[in-house]
C-alpha atoms as a printed R data frame, in Angstrom:
    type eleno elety resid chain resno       x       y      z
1   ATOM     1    CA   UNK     A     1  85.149 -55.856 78.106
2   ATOM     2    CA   UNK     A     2  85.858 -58.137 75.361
3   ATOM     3    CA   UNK     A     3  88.101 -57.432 72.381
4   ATOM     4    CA   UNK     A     4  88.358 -58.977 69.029
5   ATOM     5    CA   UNK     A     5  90.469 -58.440 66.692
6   ATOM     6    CA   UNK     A     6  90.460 -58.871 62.650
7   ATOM     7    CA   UNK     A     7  92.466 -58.109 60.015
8   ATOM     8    CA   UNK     A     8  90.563 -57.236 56.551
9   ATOM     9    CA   UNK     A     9  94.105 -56.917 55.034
10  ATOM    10    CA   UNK     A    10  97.181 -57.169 55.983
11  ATOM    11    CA   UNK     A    11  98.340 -53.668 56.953
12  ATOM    12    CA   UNK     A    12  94.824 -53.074 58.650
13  ATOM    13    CA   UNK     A    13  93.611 -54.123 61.737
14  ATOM    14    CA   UNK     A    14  89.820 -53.950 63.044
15  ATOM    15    CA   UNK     A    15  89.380 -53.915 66.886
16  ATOM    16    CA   UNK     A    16  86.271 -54.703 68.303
17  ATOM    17    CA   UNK     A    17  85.692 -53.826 71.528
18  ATOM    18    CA   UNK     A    18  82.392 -54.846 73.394
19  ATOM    19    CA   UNK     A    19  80.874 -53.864 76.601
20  ATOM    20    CA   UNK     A    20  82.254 -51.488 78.575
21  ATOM    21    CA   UNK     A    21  85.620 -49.352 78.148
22  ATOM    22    CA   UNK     A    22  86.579 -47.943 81.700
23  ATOM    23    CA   UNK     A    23  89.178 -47.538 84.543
24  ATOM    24    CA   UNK     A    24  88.510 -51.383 84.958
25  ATOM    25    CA   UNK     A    25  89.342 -52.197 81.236
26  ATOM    26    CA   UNK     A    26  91.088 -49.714 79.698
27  ATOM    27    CA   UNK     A    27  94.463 -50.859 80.322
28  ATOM    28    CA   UNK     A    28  93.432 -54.116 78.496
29  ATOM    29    CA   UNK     A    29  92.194 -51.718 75.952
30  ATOM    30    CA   UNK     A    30  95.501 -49.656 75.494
31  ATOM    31    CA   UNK     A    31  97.438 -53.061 75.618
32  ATOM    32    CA   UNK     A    32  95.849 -54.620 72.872
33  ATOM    33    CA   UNK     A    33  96.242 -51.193 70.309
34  ATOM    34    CA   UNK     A    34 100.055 -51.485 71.752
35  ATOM    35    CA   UNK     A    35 100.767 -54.228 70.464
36  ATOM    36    CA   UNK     A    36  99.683 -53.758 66.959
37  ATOM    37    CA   UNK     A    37 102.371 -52.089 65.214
38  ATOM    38    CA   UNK     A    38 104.645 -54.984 66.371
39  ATOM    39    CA   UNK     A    39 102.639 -57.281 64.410
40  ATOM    40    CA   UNK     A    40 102.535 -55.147 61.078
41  ATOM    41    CA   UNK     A    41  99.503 -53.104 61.498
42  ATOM    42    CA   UNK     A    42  99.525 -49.809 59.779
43  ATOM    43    CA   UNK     A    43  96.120 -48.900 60.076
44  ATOM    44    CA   UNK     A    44  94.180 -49.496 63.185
45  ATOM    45    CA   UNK     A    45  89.933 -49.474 62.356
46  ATOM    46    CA   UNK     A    46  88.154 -49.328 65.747
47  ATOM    47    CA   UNK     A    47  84.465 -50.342 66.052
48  ATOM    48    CA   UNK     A    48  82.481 -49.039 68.658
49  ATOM    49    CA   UNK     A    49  79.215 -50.320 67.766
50  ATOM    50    CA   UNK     A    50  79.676 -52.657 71.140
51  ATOM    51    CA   UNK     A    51  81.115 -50.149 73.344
52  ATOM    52    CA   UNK     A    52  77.776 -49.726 75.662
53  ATOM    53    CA   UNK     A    53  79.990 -47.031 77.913
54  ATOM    54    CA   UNK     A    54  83.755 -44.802 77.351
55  ATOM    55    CA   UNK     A    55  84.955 -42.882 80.467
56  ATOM    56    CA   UNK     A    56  87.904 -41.553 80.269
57  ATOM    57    CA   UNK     A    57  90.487 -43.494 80.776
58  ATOM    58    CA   UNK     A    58  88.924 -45.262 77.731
59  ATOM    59    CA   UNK     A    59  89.389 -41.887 75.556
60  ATOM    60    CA   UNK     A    60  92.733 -41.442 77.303
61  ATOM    61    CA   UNK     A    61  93.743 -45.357 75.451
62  ATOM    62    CA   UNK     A    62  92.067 -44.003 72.770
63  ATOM    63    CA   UNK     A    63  94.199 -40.565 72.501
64  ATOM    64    CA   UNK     A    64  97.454 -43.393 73.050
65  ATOM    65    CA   UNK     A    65  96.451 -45.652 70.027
66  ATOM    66    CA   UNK     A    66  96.258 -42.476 67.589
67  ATOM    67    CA   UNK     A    67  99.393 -41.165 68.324
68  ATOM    68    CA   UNK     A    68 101.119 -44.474 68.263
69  ATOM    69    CA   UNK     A    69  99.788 -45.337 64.877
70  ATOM    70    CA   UNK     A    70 100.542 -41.354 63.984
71  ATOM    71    CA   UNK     A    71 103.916 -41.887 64.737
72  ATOM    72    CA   UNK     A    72 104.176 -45.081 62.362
73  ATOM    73    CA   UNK     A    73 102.919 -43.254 59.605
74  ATOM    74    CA   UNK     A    74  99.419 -44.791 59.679
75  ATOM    75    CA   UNK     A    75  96.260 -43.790 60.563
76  ATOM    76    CA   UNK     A    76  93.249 -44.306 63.785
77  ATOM    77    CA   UNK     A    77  89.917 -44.305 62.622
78  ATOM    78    CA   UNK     A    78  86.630 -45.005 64.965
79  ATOM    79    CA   UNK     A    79  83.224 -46.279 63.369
80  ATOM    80    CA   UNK     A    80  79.748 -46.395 64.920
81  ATOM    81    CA   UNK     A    81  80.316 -44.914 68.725
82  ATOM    82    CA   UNK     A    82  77.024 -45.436 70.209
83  ATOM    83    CA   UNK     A    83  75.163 -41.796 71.485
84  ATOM    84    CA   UNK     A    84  77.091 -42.777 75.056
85  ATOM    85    CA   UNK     A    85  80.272 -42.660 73.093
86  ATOM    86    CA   UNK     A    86  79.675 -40.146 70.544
87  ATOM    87    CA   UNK     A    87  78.446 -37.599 73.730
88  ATOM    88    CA   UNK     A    88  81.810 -38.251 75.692
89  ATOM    89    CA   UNK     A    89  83.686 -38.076 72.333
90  ATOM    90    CA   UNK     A    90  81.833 -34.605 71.785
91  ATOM    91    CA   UNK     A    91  81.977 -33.237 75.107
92  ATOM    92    CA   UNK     A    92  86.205 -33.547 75.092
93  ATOM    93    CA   UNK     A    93  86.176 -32.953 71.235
94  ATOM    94    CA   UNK     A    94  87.785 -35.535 70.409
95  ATOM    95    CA   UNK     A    95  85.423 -35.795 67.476
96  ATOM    96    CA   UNK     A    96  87.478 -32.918 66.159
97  ATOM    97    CA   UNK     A    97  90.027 -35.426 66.255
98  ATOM    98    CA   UNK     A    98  89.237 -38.633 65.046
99  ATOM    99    CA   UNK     A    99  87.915 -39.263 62.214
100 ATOM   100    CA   UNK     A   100  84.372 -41.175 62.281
101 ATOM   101    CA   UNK     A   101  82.417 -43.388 59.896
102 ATOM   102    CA   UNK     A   102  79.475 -45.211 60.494
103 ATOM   103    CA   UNK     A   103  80.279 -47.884 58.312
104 ATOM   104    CA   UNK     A   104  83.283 -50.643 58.440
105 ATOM   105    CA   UNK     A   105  83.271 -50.229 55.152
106 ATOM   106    CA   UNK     A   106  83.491 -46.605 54.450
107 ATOM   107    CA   UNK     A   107  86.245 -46.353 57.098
108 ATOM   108    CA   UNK     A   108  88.328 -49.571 55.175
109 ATOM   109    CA   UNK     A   109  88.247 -47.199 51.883
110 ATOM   110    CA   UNK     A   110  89.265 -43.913 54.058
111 ATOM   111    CA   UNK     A   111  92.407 -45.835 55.917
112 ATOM   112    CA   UNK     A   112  93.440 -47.126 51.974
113 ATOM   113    CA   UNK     A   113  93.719 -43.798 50.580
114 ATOM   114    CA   UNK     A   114  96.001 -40.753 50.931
115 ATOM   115    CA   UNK     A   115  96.601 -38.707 53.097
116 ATOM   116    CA   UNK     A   116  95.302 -39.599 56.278
């Protein structure tokens, strides 16, 4: 698993994961949404459109990030899991959860208004 990382605006960061987010990779995973608070991220945007596979120790970083980014007052948004995704995100209903967009876009405008 690869991640990149952009920042649209200042107070938002967009994490890009690609490949495949398991017991192999997920600690990599949780490491990198660590870190961003230090570095002035309210807002955390992650894409999923690259994210072939999620067990879960991948939803397990991804359960870490939100409340992290809860506690700092911001918000955890997901776009565009792929139907291997979206199932294990269904199946633990976690997509009761999060909230998901299928566009970058769409999820920049939710993050940027109130409330979360």
């Amino acid at each position: 698993m690869n991640v990149k990382i952009e920042y649209p605006q200042p107070h938002i960061a967009v994490v890009r994961p690609k490949g495949r987010i398991d017991a192999a990779t997920s600690a990599k995973f949780r490491d990198t949404l660590r870190r961003l608070p230090s570095q002035g991220v309210e807002h955390v945007i992650i894409d999923l459109r690259d994210v072939s596979f999620m067990d879960s120790s991948g939803l397990s970083a991804l359960v870490a990030g939100l409340k992290l980014i809860r506690r700092k007052g911001g918000a955890l948004v997901l776009v565009g899991p792929q139907p291997p995704v979206r199932m294990a995100l269904q199946l633990t209903m976690l997509d009761r959860v999060f909230r998901i967009y299928n566009s970058l876009r769409d999820a920049v405008a939710a993050v940027n208004s109130r409330p979360y």
